[in-house]
Each structure stands twice: as C-alpha cells, then as structure tokens.
C-alpha positions in Angstrom: -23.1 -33.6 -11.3 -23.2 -31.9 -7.3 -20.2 -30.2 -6.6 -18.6 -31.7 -3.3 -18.0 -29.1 -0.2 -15.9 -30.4 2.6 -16.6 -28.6 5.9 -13.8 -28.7 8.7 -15.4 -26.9 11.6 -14.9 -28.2 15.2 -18.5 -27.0 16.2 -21.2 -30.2 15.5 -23.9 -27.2 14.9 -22.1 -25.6 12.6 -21.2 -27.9 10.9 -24.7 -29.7 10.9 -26.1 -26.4 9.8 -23.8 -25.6 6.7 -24.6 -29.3 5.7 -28.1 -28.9 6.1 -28.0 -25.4 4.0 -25.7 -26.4 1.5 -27.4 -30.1 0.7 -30.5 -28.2 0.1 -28.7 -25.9 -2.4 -27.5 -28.9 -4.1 -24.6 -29.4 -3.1 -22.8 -32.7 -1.8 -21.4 -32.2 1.5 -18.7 -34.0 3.7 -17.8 -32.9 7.3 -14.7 -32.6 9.2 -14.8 -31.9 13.1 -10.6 -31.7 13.3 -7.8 -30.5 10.7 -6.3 -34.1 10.3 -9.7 -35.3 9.8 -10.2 -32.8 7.3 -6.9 -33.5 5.9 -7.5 -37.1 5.1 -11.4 -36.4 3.9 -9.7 -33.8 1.6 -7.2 -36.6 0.1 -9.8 -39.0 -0.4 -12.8 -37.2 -1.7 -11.1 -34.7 -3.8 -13.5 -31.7 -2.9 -14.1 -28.8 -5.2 -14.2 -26.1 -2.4 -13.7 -26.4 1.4 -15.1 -24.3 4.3 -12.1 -24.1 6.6 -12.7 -22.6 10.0 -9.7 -21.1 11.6 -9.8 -21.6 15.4 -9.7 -25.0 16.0 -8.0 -27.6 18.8 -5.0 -29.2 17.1 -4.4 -28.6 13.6 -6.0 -25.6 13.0 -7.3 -24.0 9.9 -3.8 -21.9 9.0 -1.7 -25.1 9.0 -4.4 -27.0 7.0 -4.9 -24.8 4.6 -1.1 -24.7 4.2 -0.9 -28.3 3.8 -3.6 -28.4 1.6 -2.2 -26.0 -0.9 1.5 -27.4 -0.7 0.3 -31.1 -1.7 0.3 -31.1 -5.2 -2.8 -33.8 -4.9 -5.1 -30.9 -3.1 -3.3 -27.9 -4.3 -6.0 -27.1 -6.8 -9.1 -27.0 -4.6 -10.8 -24.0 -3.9 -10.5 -23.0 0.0 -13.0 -20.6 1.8 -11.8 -19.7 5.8 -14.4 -19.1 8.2 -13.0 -16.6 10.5 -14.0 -14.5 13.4 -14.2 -10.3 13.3 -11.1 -10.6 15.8 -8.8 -12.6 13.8 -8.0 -10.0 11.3 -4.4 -11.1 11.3 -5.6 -15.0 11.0 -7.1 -13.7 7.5 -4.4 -12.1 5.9 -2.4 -14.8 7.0 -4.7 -17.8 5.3 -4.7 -15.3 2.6 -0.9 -15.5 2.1 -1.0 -19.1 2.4 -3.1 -20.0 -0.6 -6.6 -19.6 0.7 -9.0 -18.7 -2.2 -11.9 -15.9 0.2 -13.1 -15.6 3.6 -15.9 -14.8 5.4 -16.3 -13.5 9.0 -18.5 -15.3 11.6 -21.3 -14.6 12.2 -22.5 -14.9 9.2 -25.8 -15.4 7.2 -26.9 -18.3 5.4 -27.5 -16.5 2.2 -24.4 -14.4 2.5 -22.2 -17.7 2.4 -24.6 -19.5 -0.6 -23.4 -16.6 -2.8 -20.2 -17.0 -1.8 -19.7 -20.3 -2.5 -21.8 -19.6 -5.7 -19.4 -17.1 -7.0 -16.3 -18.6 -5.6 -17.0 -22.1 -7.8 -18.5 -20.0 -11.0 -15.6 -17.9 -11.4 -13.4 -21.8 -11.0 -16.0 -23.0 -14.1 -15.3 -19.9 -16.2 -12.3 -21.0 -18.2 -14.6 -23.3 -20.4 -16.4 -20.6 -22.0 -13.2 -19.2 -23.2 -10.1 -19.8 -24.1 -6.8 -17.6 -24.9 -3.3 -16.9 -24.6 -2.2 -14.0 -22.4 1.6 -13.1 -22.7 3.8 -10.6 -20.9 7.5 -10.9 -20.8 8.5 -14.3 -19.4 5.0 -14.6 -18.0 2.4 -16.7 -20.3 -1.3 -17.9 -19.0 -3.6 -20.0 -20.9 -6.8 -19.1 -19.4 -8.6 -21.7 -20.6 -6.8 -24.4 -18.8 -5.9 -22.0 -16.2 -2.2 -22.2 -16.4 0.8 -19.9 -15.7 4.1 -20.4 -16.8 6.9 -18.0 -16.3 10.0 -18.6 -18.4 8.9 -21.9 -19.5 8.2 -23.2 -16.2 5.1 -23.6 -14.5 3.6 -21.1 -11.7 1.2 -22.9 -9.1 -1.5 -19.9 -8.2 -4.9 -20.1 -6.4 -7.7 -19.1 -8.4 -7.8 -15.6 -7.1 -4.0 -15.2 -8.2 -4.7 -16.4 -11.6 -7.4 -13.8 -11.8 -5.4 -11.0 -10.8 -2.8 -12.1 -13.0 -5.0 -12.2 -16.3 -7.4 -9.1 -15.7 -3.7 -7.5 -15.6 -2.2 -9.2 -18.6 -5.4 -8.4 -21.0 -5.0 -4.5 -20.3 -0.9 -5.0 -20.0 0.5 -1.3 -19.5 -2.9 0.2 -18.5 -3.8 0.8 -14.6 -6.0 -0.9 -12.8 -7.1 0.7 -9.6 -7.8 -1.6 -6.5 -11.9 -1.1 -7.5 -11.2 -2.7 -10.9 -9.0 -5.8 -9.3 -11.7 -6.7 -6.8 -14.2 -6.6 -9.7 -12.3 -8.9 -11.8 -11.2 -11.3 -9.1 -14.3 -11.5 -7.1 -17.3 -10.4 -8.9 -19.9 -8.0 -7.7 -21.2 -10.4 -5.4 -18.7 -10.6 -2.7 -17.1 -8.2 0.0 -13.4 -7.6 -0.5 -11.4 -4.8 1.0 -8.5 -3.0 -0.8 -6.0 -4.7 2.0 -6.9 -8.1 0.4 -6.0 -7.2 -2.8 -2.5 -6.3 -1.3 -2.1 -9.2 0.2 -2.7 -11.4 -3.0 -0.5 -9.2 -4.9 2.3 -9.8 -2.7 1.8 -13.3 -2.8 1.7 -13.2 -6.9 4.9 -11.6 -6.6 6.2 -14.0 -4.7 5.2 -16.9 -6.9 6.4 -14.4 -10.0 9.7 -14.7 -9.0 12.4 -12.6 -11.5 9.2 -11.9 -13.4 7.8 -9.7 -10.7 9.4 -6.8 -11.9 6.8 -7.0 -14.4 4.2 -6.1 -11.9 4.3 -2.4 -10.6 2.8 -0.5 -7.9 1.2 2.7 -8.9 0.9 4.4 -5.5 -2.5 5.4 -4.7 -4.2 4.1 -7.9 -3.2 0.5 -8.1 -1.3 -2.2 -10.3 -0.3 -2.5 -13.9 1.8 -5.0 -16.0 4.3 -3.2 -17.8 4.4 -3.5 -21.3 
C-alpha cells in the first residue's frame, strides 16, 4: 500500500513539483497551499509524513507543526520542515516543537527522496524487532514504539524515541554526538551536532523527574546512567 505525503507549501510550483517527484516514487500525495488547509487535510487523510514549509502567509509552518503534534489524532505523524538557509532559528525551533528532520531550500530532488526514504524506514523498523528496554522509571517497548516513565506514558517523535533506545541498549556507556546521529538518522541524512542538542533537550523535557537519568558528558556526548 502507497504511503500518503501531505505537502503544505504556499508556492503552486513547489508544491506541483514535490507531487510530481514523489507520485513517481510511489508515493500518494495530497497538497496544501495554507496551514489551516493543511491542518484539516492532515485530520482527514491521516498522512504518514508531511512536508511542512515554514514561511508561509497565516498559519505558518511553526504553529502547524505545533498543532499537529499537540492533537493526539495527528501526534504520531512523521513531520519534515522545508526551511530556508536563513531561518536557522526557525529550525531549531520546529525542532523543539515535535518536528521529526529538516531540510534547507534549495534543495535537490534526490536529496529529499532519500530523506523521506529514510525518515519513513526508520518509522517501519519496529516490526522487524521487538524488545523491552528498561532504565530506572523509564521503560520502551520498541516494537510498538512506546515510552512509559513511571508507569505513565511519554508521547516522543520518532527521532526522540530513537535517541532514547540507542541510549537505553548501551545504558552507562557513552555515546558521542557521531554515534546519536547514526542511530537516529542513519547514514543517509545530514544532521549537525546542534540538532542533536536540541532533541535532547526536548527528551528531557518530556523525561520529566526521569531526566536525571540522562547525563551530559561534556565534549563527548550523552549516556543513560546505570
């Protein structure tokens, strides 16, 4: 079965051109040319990933993507922002607010096929196998892709959850920023140590009391203590 993309782009030739490119990839595509518009497609059609460009008239692609991850009904999907070079602060922000990877216009057409590639593989992976990661109060079932800290459930994006388990199956042993952007993005896309801050932070933050659990190793990187 195709795997449904929603666009949300206010340009008509971009988005013509990622519909184009993705249809021919295989892909089932829906198009946005406003946030509210993309809000409502997003409700209906229950996407599996969605291109979110930032700058845009109205609602723009921050406070979409915000409301997109704080419905429970559209939490879950997988959200790519389409920024510009400029906006550096616009992608740490839409970072912190749930977004799963960006990628900087202008941009190539193969560039963004892998990325969308790798972004819904790594979403798939949980179904080849399954197992129960604990540390402290924190618990994930990576095979349904779950958190739970003291009991309670922990709504992450797919990039937190990644974090979280490459950190929880070597609990106690350091891994450097290299090692988190390998686990969480694959070799395939371009990441920067700053990233990897920022969805730290926001695991933290989502952590709660169980944060603790999570320590900086200045210089080298992040380890769950044992």
């Amino acid at each position: 079965m195709a795997r449904t993309i929603l666009v949300i782009d206010d340009e008509a030739e971009i988005v013509r051109l990622l519909d184009h490119s993705l249809t021919q990839a295989g892909y089932l595509v829906i198009g946005a040319r406003d946030g509210e518009a993309g809000l409502t497609a997003a409700r209906k059609h229950a996407p599996d990933l969605v291109l979110l460009d930032v700058m845009m008239p109205g609602v723009d692609g921050l406070d979409v993507c915000r409301r997109l991850k704080g419905d429970p009904a559209t939490a879950g999907v997988l959200v790519m922002m389409l920024t510009a070079k400029t906006e550096e602060g616009d992608r740490v922000l839409g970072l912190e607010l749930g977004a799963d990877d960006y990628l900087t216009k202008p941009f190539g057409m193969k560039e963004l096929l892998a990325r969308v590639k790798a972004l819904l593989r790594r979403a798939e992976a949980p179904t080849l196998a399954a197992e129960v990661l604990k540390s402290g109060s924190i618990t994930l079932d990576t095979g349904r892709r779950t958190v739970k800290v003291a009991g309670k459930p922990a709504e992450l994006t797919a990039t937190e959850f990644d974090l979280l388990r490459a950190l929880a199956a070597r609990r106690g042993k350091v891994l450097s920023r290299e090692d988190l952007i390998q686990a969480a993005r694959g070799a395939e896309a371009t990441i920067t140590d700053r990233t990897i801050d920022v969805h730290i932070a926001a695991l933290r933050r989502k952590l709660g009391k169980a944060a603790d659990q999570l320590e900086t190793i200045r210089g080298v990187g992040y380890k769950l203590k044992e």
